[in-house]
Short mmCIF file of the C-alpha atoms (twelve columns), coordinates in Angstrom:
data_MODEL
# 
_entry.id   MODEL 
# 
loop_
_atom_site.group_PDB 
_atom_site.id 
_atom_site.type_symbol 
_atom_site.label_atom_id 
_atom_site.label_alt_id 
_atom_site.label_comp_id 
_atom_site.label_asym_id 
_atom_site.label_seq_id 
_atom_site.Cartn_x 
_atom_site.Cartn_y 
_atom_site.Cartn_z 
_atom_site.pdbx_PDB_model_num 
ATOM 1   C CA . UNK A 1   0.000   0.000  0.000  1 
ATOM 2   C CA . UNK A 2   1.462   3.378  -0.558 1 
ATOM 3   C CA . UNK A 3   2.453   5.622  1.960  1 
ATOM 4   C CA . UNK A 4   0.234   8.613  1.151  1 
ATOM 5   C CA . UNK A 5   -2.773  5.971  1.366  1 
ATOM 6   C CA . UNK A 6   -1.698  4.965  4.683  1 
ATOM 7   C CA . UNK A 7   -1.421  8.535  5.806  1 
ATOM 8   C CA . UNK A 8   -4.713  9.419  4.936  1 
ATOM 9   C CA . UNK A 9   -6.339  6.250  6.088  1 
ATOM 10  C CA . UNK A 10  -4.647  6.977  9.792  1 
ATOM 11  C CA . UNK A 11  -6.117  10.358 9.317  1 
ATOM 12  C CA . UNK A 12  -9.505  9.529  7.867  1 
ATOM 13  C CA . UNK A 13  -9.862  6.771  10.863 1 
ATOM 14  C CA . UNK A 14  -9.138  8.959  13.308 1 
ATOM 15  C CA . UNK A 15  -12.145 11.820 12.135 1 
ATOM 16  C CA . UNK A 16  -14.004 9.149  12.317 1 
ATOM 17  C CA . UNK A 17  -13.023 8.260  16.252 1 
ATOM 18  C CA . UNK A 18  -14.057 10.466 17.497 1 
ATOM 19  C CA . UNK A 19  -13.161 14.504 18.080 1 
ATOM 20  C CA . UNK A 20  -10.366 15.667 20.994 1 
ATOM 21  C CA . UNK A 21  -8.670  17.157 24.116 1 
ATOM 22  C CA . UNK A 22  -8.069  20.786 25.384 1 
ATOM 23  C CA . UNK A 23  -4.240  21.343 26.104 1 
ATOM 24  C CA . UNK A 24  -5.031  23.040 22.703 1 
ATOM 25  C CA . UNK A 25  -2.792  20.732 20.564 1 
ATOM 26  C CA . UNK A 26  -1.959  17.165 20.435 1 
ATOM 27  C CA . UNK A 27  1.367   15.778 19.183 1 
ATOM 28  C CA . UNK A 28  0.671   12.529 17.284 1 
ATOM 29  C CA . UNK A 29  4.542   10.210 16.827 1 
ATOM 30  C CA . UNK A 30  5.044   6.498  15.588 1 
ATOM 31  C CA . UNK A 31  7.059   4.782  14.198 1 
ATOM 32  C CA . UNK A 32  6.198   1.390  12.803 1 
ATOM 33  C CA . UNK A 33  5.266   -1.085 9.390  1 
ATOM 34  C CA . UNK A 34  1.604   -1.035 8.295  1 
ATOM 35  C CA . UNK A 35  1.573   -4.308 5.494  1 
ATOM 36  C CA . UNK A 36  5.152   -3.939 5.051  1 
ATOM 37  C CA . UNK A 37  5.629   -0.343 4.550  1 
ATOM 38  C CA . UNK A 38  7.490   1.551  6.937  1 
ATOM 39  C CA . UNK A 39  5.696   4.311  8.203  1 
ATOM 40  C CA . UNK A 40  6.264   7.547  10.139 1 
ATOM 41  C CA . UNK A 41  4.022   9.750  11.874 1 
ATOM 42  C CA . UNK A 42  4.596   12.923 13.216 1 
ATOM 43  C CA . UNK A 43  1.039   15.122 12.991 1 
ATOM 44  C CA . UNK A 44  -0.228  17.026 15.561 1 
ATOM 45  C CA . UNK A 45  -3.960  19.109 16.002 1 
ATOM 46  C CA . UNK A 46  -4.792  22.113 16.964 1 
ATOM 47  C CA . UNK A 47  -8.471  22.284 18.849 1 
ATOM 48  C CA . UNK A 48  -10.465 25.013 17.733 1 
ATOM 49  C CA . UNK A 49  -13.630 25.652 19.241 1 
ATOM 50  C CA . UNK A 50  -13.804 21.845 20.795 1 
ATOM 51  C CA . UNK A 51  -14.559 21.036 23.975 1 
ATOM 52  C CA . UNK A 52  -11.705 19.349 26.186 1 
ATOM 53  C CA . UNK A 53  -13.432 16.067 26.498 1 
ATOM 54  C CA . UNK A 54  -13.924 15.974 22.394 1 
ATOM 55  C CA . UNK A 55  -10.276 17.122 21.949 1 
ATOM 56  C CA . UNK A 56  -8.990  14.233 23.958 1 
ATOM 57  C CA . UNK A 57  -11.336 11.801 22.264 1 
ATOM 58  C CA . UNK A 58  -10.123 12.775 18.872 1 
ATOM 59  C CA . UNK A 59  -6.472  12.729 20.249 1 
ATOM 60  C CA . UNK A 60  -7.192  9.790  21.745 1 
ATOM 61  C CA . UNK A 61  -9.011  8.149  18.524 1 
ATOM 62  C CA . UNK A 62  -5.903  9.185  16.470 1 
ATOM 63  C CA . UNK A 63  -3.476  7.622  18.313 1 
ATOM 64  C CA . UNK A 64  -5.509  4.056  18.165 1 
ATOM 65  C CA . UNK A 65  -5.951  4.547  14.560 1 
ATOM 66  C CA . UNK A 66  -2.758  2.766  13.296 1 
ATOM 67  C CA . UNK A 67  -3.417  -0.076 16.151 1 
ATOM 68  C CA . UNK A 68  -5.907  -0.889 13.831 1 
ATOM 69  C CA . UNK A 69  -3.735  -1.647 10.917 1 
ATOM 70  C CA . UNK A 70  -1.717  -3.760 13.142 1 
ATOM 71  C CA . UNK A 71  0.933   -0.675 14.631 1 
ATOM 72  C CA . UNK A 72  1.471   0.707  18.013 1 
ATOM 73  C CA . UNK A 73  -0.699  3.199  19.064 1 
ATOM 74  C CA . UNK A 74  0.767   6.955  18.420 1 
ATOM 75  C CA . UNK A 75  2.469   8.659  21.464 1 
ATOM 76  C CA . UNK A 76  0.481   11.885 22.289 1 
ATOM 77  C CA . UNK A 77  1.993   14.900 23.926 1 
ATOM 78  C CA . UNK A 78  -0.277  17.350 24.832 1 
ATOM 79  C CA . UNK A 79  0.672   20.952 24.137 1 
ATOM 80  C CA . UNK A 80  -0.579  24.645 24.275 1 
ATOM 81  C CA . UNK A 81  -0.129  24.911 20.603 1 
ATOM 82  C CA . UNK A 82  1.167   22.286 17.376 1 
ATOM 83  C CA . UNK A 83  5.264   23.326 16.849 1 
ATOM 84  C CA . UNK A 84  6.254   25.806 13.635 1 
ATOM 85  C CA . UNK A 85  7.418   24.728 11.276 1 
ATOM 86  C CA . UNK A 86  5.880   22.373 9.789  1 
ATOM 87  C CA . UNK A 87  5.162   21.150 6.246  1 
ATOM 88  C CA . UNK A 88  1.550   21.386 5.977  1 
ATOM 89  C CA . UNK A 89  -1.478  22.651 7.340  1 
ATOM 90  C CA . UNK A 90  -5.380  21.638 6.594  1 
ATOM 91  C CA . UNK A 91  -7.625  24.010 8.838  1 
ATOM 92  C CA . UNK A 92  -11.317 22.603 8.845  1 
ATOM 93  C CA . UNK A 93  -12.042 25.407 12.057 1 
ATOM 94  C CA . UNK A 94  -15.198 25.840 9.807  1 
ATOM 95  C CA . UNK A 95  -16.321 21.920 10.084 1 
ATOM 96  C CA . UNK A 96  -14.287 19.827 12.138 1 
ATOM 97  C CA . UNK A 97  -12.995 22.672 14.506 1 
ATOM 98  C CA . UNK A 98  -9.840  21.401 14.466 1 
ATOM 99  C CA . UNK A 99  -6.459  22.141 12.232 1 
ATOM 100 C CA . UNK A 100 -4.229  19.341 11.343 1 
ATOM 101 C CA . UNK A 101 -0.647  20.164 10.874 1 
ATOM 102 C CA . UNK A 102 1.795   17.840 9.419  1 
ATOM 103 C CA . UNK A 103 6.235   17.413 9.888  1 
ATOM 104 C CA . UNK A 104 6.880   14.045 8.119  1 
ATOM 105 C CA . UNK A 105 5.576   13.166 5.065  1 
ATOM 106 C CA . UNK A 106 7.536   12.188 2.056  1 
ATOM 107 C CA . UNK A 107 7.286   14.806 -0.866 1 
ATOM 108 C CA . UNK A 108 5.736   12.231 -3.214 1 
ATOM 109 C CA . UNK A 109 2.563   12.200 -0.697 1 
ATOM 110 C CA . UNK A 110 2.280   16.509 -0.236 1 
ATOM 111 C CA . UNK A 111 -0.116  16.071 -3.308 1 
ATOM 112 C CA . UNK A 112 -2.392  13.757 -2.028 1 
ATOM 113 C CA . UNK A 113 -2.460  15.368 0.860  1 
ATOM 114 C CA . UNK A 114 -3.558  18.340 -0.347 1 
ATOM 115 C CA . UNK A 115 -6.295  16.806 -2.189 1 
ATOM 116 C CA . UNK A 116 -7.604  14.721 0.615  1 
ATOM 117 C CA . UNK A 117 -7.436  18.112 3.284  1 
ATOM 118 C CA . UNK A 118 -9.399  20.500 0.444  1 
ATOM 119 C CA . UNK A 119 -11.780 17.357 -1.615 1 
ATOM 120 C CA . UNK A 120 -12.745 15.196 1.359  1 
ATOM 121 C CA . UNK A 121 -12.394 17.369 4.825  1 
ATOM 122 C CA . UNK A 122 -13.298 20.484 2.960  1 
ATOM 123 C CA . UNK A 123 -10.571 22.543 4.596  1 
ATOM 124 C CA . UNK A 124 -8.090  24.858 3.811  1 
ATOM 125 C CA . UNK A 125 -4.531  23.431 2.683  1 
ATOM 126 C CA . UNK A 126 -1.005  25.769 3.419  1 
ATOM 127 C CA . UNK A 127 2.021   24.167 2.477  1 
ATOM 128 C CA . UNK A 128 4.713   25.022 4.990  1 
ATOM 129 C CA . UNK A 129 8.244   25.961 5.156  1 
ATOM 130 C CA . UNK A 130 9.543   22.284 6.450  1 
ATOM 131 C CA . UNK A 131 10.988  20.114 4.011  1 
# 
């Protein structure tokens, strides 16, 4: 499976989870191999407008989502707000209340990425200055 897939299928399953937790941001890391692709995660999201319990939830419900496709569950850190820089933002404030921020994805994947945060969230993609 290719690695933007996996990316937005952790994503995608953890929307569906759930929402979050109100430190403000959640720091989302793994490391592992989802059907023998090695995968790293590094994402973190920023509450906007969600209560604390929902925030955790969806922090929570992120972290789970790659124990589903046979991974460890992420490590969250909670924080006051997601670190700068990064290498991509989708803000779905408007929807979802939340704005997903992204440090590790391969360049091949920024693309899809794009496509999945403005065609199936309906947010608002920046590309950042990370590489």
């Amino acid at each position: 499976m290719h690695k933007s897939v996996l990316a937005l299928t952790v994503l995608g399953a953890g929307l569906l989870a759930g929402h979050a937790h109100a430190n403000n941001a959640c720091l989302l890391e793994t490391k592992t191999t989802v059907m023998g692709v090695p995968l790293e995660v590094k994402d973190c999201i920023q509450n906007s407008g969600m209560s604390a319990r929902d925030f955790q939830a969806q922090c929570n419900g992120m972290s789970q989502a790659v124990v589903s496709m046979g991974g460890p569950p992420a490590q969250i850190t909670f924080m006051a707000a997601c670190p700068t820089p990064f290498q991509a933002r989708c803000d779905v404030s408007g929807t979802a209340r939340s704005i997903f921020y992204y440090y590790k994805r391969e360049a091949d994947t920024m693309d899809s990425l794009k496509m999945s945060c403005e065609q199936m969230m309906r947010g608002t993609y920046t590309r950042g200055t990370l590489r």
